[in-house]
Residue frames as qw, qx, qy, qz and C-alpha x, y, z in Angstrom:
[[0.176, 0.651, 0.089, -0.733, -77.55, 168.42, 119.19],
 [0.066, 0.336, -0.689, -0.639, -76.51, 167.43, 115.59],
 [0.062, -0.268, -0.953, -0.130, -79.31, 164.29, 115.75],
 [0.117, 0.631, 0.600, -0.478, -81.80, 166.55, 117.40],
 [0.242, 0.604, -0.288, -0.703, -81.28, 169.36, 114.24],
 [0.219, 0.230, -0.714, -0.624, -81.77, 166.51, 111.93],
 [0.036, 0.446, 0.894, -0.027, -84.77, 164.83, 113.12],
 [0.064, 0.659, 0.329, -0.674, -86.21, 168.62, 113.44],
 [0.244, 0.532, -0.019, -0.810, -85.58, 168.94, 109.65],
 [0.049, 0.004, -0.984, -0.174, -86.25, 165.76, 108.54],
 [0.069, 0.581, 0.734, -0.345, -89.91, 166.59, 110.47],
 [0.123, 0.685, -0.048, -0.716, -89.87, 170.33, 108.99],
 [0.092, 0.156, -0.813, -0.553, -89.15, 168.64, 105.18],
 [0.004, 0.428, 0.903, 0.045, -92.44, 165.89, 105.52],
 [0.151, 0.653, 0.405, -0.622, -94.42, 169.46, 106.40],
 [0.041, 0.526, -0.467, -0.709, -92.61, 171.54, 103.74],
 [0.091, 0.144, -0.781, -0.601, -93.11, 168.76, 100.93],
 [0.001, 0.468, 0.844, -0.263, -96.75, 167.64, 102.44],
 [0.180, 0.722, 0.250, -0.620, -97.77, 171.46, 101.67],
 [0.044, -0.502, 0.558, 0.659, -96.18, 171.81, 98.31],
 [0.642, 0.340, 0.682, -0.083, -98.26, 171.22, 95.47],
 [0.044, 0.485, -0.368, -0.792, -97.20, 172.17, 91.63],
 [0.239, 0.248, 0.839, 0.421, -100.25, 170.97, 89.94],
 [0.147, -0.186, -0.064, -0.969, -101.62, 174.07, 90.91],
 [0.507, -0.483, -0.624, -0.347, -104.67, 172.32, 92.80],
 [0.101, -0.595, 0.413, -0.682, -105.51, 173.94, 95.58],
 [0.534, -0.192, -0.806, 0.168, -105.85, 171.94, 99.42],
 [0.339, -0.030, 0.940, 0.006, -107.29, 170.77, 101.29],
 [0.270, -0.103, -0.647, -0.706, -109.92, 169.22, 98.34],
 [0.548, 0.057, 0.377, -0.745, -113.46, 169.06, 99.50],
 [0.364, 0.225, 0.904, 0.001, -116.02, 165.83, 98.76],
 [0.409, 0.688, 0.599, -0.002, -117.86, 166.04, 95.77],
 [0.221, 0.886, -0.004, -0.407, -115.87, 168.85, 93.64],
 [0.921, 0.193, 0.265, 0.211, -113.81, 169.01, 90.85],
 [0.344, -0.749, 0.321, 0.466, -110.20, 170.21, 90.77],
 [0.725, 0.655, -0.059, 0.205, -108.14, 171.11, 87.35],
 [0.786, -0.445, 0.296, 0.311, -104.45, 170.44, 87.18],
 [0.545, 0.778, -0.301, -0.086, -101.46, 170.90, 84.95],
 [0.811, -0.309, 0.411, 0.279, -98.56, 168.84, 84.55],
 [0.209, -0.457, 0.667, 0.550, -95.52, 168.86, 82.14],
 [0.618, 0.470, -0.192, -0.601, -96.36, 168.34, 78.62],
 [0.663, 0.225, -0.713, 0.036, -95.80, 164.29, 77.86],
 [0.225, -0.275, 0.791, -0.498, -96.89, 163.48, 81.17],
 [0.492, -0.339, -0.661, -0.454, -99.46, 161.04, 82.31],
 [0.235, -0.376, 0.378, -0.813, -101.70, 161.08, 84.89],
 [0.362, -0.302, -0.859, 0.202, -103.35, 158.08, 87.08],
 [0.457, -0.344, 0.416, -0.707, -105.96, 159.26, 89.86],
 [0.624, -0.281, 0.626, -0.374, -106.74, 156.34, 92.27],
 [0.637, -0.032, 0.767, 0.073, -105.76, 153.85, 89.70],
 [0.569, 0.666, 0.482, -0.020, -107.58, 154.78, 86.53],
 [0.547, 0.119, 0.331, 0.759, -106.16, 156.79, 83.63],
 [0.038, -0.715, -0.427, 0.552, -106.85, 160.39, 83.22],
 [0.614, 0.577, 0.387, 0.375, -107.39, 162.29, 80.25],
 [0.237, -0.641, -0.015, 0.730, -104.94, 165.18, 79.51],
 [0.590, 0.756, 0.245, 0.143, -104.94, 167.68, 76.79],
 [0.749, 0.452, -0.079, 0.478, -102.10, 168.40, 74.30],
 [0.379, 0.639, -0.349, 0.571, -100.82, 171.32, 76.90],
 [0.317, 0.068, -0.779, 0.537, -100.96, 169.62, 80.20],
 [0.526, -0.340, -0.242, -0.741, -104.65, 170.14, 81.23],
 [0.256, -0.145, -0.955, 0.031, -106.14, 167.71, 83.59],
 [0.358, -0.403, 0.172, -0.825, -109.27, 167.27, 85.43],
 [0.285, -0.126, -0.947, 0.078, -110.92, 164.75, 88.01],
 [0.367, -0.538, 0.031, -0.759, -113.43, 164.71, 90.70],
 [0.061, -0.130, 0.893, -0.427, -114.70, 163.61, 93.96],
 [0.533, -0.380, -0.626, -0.424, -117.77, 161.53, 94.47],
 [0.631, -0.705, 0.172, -0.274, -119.39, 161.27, 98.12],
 [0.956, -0.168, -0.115, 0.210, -117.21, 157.95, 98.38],
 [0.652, 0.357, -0.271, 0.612, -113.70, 159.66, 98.49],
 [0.515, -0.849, -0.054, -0.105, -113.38, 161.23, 102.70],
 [0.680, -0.651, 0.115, 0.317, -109.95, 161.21, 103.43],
 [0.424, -0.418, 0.548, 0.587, -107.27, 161.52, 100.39],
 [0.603, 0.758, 0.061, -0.242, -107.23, 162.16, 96.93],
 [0.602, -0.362, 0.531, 0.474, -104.00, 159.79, 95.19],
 [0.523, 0.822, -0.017, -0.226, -102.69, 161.13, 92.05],
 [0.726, -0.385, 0.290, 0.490, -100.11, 159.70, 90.28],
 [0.238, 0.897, -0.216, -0.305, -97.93, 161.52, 87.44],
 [0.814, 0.154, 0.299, 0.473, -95.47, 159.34, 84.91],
 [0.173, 0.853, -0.228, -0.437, -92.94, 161.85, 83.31],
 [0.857, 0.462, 0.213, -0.081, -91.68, 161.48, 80.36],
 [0.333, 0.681, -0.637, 0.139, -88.36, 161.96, 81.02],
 [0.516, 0.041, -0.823, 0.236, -88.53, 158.95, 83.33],
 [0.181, 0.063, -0.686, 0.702, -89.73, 158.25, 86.96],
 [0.261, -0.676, -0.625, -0.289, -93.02, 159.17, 88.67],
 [0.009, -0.165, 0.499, -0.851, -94.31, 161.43, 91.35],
 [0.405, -0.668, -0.620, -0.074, -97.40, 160.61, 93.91],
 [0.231, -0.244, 0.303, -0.892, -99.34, 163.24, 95.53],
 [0.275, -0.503, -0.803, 0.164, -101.76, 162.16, 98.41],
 [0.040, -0.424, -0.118, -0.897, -104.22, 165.35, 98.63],
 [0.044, -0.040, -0.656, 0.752, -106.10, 165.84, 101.54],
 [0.218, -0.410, -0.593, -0.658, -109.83, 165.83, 100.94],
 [0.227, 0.021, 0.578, -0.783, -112.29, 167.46, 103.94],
 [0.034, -0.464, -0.860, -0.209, -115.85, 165.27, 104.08],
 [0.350, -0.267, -0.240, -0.865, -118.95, 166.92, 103.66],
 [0.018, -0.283, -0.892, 0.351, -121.91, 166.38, 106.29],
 [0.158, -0.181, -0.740, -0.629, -124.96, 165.38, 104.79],
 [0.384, 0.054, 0.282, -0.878, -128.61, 166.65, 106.24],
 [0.101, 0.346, 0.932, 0.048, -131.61, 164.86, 105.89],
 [0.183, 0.091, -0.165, -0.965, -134.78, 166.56, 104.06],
 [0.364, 0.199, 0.881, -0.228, -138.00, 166.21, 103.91],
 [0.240, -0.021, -0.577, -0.780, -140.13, 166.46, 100.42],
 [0.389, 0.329, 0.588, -0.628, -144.07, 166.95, 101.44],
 [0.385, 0.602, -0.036, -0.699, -146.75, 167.18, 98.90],
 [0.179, 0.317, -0.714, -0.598, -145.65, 165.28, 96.04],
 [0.784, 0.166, -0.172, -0.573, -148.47, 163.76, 93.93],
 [0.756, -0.329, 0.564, -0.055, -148.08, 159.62, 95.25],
 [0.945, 0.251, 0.168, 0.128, -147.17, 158.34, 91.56],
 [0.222, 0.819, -0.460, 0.261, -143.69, 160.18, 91.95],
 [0.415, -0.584, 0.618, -0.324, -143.16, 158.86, 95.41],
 [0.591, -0.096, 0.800, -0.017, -144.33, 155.03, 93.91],
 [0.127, 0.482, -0.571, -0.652, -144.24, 154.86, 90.25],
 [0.952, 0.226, -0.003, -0.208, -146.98, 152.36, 88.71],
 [0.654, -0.337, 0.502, 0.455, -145.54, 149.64, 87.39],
 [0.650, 0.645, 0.372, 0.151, -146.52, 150.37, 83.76],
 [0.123, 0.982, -0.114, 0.090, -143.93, 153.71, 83.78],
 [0.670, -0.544, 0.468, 0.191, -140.92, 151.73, 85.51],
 [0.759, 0.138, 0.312, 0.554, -139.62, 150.36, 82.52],
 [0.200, 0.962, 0.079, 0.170, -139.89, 154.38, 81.44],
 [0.535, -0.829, 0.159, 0.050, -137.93, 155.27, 84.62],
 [0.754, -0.266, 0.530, 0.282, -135.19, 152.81, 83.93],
 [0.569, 0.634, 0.200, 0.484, -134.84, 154.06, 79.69],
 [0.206, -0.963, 0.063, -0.162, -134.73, 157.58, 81.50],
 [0.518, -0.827, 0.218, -0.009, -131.99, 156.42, 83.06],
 [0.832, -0.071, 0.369, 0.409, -129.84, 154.66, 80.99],
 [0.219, 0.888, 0.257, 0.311, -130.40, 157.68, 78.36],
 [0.104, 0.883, -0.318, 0.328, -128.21, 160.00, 80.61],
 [0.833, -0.395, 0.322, 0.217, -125.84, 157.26, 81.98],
 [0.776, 0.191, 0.350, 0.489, -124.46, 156.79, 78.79],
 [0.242, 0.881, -0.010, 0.406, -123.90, 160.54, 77.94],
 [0.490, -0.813, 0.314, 0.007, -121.80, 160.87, 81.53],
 [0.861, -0.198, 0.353, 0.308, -119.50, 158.46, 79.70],
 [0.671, 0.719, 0.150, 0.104, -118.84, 160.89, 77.19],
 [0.720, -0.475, 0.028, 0.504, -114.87, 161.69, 76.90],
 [0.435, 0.845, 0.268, 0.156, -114.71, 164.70, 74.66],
 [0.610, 0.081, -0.125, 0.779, -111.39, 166.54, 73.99],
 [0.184, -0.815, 0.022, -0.550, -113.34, 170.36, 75.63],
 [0.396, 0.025, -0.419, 0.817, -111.58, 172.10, 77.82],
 [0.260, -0.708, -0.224, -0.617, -114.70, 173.86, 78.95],
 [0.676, -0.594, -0.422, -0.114, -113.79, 173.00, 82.43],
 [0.564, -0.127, -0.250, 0.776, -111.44, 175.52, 83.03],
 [0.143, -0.608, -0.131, -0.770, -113.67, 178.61, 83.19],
 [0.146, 0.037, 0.559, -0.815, -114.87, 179.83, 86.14],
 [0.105, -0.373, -0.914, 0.119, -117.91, 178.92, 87.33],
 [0.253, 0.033, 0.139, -0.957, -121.11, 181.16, 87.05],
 [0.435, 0.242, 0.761, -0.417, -124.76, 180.69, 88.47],
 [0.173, 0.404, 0.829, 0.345, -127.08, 178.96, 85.88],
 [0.123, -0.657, -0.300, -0.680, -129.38, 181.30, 87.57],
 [0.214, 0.137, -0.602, 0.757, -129.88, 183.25, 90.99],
 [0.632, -0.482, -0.113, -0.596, -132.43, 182.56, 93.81],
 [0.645, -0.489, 0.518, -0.277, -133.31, 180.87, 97.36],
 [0.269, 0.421, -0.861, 0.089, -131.39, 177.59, 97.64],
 [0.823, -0.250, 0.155, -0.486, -134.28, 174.99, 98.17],
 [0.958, -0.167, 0.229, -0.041, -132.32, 172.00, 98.44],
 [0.227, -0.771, 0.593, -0.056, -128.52, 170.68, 99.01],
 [0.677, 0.366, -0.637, 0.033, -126.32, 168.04, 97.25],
 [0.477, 0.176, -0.847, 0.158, -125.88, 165.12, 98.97],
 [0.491, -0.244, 0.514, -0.660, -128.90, 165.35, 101.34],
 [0.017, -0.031, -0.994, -0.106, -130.96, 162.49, 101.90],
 [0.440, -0.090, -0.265, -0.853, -134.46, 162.88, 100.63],
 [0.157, 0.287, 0.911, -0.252, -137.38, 161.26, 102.54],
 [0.307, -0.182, -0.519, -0.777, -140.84, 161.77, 100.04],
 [0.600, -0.386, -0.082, -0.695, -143.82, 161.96, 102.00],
 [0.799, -0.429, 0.349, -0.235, -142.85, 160.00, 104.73],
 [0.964, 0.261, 0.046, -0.005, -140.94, 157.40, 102.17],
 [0.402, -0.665, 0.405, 0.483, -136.83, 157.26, 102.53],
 [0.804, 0.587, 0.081, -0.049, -135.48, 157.81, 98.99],
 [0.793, 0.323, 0.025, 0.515, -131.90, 158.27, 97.56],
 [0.355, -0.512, -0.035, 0.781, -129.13, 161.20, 98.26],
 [0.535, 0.802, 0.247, -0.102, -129.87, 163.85, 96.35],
 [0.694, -0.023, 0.335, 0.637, -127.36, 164.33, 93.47],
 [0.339, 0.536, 0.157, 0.757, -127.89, 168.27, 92.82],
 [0.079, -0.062, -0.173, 0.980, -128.26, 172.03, 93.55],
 [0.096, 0.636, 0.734, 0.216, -131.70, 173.20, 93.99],
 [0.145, -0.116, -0.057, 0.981, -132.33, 176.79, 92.92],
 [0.032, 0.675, 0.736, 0.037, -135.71, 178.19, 93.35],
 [0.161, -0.145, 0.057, 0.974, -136.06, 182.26, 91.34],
 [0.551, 0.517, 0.106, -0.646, -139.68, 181.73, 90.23],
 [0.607, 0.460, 0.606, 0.226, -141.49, 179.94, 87.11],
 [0.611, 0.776, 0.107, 0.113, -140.16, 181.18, 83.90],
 [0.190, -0.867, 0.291, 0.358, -137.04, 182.60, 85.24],
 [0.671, 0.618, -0.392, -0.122, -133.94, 182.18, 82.49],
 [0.750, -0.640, 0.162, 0.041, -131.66, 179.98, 82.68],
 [0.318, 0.813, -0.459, -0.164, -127.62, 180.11, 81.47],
 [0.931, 0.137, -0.301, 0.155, -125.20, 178.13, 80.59],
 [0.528, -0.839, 0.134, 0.015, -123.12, 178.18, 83.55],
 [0.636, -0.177, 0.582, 0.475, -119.94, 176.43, 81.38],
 [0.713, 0.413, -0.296, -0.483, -119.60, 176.58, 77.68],
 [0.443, -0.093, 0.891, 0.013, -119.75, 173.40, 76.56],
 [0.262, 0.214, -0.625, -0.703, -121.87, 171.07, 74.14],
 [0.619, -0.197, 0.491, -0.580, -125.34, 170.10, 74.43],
 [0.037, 0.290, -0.941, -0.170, -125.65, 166.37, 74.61],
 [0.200, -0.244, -0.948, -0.040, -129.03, 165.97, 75.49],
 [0.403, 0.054, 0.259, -0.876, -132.47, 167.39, 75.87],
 [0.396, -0.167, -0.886, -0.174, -135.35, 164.83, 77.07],
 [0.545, -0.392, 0.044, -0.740, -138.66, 164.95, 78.56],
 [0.498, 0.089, -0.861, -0.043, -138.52, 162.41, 81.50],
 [0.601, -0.531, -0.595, 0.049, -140.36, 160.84, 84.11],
 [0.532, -0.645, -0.311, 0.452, -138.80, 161.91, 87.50],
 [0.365, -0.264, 0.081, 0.889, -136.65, 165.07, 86.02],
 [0.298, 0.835, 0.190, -0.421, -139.11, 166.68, 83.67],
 [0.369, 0.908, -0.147, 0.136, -137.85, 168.93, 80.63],
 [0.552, -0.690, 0.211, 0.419, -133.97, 168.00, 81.30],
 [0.528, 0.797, -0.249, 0.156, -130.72, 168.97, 79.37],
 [0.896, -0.222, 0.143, 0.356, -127.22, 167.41, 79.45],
 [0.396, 0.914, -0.085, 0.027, -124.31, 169.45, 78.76],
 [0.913, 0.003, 0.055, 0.405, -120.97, 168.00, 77.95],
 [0.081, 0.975, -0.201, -0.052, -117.39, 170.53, 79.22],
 [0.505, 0.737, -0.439, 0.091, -114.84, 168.17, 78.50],
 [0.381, 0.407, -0.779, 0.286, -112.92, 165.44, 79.63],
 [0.369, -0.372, -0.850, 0.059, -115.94, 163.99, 81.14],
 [0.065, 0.408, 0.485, -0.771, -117.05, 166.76, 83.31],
 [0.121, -0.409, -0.752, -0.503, -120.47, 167.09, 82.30],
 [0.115, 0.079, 0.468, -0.873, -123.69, 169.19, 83.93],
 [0.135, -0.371, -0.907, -0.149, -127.40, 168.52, 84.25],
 [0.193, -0.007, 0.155, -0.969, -130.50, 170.71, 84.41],
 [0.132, -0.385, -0.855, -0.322, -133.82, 169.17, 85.08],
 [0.102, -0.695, -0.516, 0.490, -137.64, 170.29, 86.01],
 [0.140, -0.189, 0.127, 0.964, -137.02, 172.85, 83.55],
 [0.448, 0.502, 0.537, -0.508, -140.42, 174.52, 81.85],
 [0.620, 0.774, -0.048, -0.120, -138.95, 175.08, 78.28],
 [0.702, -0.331, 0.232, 0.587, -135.41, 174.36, 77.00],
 [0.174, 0.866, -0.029, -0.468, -133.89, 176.81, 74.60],
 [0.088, -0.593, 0.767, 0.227, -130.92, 175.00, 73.47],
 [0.881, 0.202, -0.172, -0.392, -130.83, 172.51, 71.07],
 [0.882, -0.277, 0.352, 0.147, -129.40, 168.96, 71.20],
 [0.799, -0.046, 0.231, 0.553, -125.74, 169.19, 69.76],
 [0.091, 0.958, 0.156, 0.223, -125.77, 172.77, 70.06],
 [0.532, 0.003, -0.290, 0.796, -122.22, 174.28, 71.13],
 [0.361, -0.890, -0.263, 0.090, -123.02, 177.19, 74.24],
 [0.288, 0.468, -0.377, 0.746, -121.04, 179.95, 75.31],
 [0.292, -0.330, -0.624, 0.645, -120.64, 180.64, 79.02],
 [0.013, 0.348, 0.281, -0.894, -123.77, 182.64, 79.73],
 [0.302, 0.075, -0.461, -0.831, -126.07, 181.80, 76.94],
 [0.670, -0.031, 0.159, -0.724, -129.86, 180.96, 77.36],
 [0.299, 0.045, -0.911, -0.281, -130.28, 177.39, 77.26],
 [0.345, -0.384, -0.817, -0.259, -133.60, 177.19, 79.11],
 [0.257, -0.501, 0.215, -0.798, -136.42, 178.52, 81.88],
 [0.024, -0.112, 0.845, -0.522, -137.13, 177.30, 84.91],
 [0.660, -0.312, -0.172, -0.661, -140.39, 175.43, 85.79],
 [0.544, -0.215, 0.593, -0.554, -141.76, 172.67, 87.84],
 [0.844, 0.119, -0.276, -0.444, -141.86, 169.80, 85.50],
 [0.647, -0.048, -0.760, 0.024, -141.68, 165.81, 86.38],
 [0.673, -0.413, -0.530, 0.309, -141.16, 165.15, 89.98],
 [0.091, 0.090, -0.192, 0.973, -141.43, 168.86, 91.91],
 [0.156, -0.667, -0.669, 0.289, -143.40, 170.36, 94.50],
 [0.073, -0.854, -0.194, 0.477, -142.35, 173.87, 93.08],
 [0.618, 0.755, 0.015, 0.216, -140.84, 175.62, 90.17],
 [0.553, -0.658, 0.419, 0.292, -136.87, 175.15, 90.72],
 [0.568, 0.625, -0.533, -0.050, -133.80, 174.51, 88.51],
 [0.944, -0.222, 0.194, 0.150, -132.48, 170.91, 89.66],
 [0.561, 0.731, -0.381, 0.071, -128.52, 171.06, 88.82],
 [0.962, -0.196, 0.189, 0.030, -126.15, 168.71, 88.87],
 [0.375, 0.790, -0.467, -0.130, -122.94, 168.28, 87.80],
 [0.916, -0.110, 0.385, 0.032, -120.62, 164.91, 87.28],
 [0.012, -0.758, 0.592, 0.275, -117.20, 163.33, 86.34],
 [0.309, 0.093, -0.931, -0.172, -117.96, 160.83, 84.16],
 [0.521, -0.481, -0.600, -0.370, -120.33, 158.52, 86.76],
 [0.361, -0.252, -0.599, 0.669, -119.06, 159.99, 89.70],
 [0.085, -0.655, -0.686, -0.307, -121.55, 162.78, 91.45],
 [0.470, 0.164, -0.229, 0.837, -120.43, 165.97, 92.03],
 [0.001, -0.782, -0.620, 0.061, -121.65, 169.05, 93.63],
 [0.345, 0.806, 0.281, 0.391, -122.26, 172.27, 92.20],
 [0.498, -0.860, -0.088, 0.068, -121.72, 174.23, 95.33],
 [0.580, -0.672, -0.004, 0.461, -118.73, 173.73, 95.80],
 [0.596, 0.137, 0.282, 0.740, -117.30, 175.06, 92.48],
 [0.343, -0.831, -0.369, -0.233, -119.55, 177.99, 93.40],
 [0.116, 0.057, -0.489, 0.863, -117.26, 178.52, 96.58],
 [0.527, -0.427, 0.022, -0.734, -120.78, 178.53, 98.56],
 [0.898, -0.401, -0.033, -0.175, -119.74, 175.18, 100.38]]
């Protein structure tokens, strides 16, 4: 009886401490969102190997890309000595397949004369996603850039007139041409650029790498290295580069990892 009561709370403990989480992050974590944390002032913080930036009163934040389906490892150094790992639970996301009609063929195959464009375009907001910026804008709540139909889901896979392309890496929100659009963080803008495949876009930088993207827009409002408040105009929706309709393309990212709006939303 005595062996059978201690294997029973020896099994009841692994539950108990398996539920128990005092970085305040809630479980199980979901693919492609991003979770803030707190931790003991003079701590440090590891996620799957890498250092993690905290601020001066125990802040953290990380995130999941598609690639992370099963666990989320966090480690913690204290600074009175010792560590603690947490292995979070992480629930995968299943990914749909879309089809984009319509689009004008030098979207779907880019001359070549515009490729080297394509490829500036893109290095241009790589290197902002690397920014590592001591805001703390990513602890607000989340609110919608702007409200309307939901024309198209993070992490589908986009086929372009007949042509497989890439997962898509945002939220598509579709309220009408001209509609406003907010800042959905405050934060600081890092970038506004007229490119190839995104149109009219804008980069906006909340700290500690968590960073958000708005492209396709028809006007921007905000200027580059403009500091936002949550909820201020930073541009209107239109239909520019690569769009079959006037939508707001958003995106959001931890560093280079690709996140999705939705779920910080609570709509996925």
């Amino acid at each position: 009886m005595k062996v059978l009561s201690a294997i029973l709370f020896f099994i009841l403990s692994i539950q108990i401490s398996f539920a128990e989480n005092d970085l305040g992050i809630p479980e199980p974590l979901k693919q492609g969102g991003f979770y803030v944390g707190k931790i003991a002032i003079g701590d440090k913080v590891t996620f799957h190997g890498k250092r993690v930036k905290v601020s001066e009163d125990g802040f953290f934040v990380f995130g999941l890309g598609p690639k992370y389906k099963s666990q989320a490892n966090i480690r913690v150094d204290h600074k009175a000595g010792g560590h603690t790992m947490y292995h979070l639970p992480v629930k995968p996301h299943d990914y749909d397949v879309e089809q984009i009609k319509g689009l004008p063929p030098k979207y779907v195959t880019p001359p070549k004369e515009v490729l080297e464009r394509i490829r500036t375009d893109a290095a241009e907001v790589r290197k902002i996603r690397t920014l590592d910026s001591d805001l703390q804008n990513f602890r607000e709540e989340m609110i919608w850039p702007v409200e309307g139909r939901i024309s198209g889901r993070f992490g589908n896979h986009r086929v372009y007139n007949g042509k497989p392309g890439s997962m898509h890496t945002g939220l598509d929100i579709a309220p009408g041409q001209g509609a406003l659009i907010v800042a959905p963080l405050g934060g600081k803008v890092t970038l506004v650029s007229d490119q190839y495949l995104t149109g009219n876009t804008m980069v906006i930088d909340h700290g500690h790498g968590i960073s958000s993207v708005y492209a396709h827009m028809e006007n921007t409002i905000a200027k580059e290295g403009q500091i936002v408040k949550q909820g201020d105009p930073i541009g209107t929706v239109g239909m520019t580069g690569r769009a079959t309709g006037p939508h707001l393309h958003w995106g959001m990212n931890w560093y280079g990892e690709r996140l999705n709006a939705g779920i910080a939303l609570g709509i996925e």
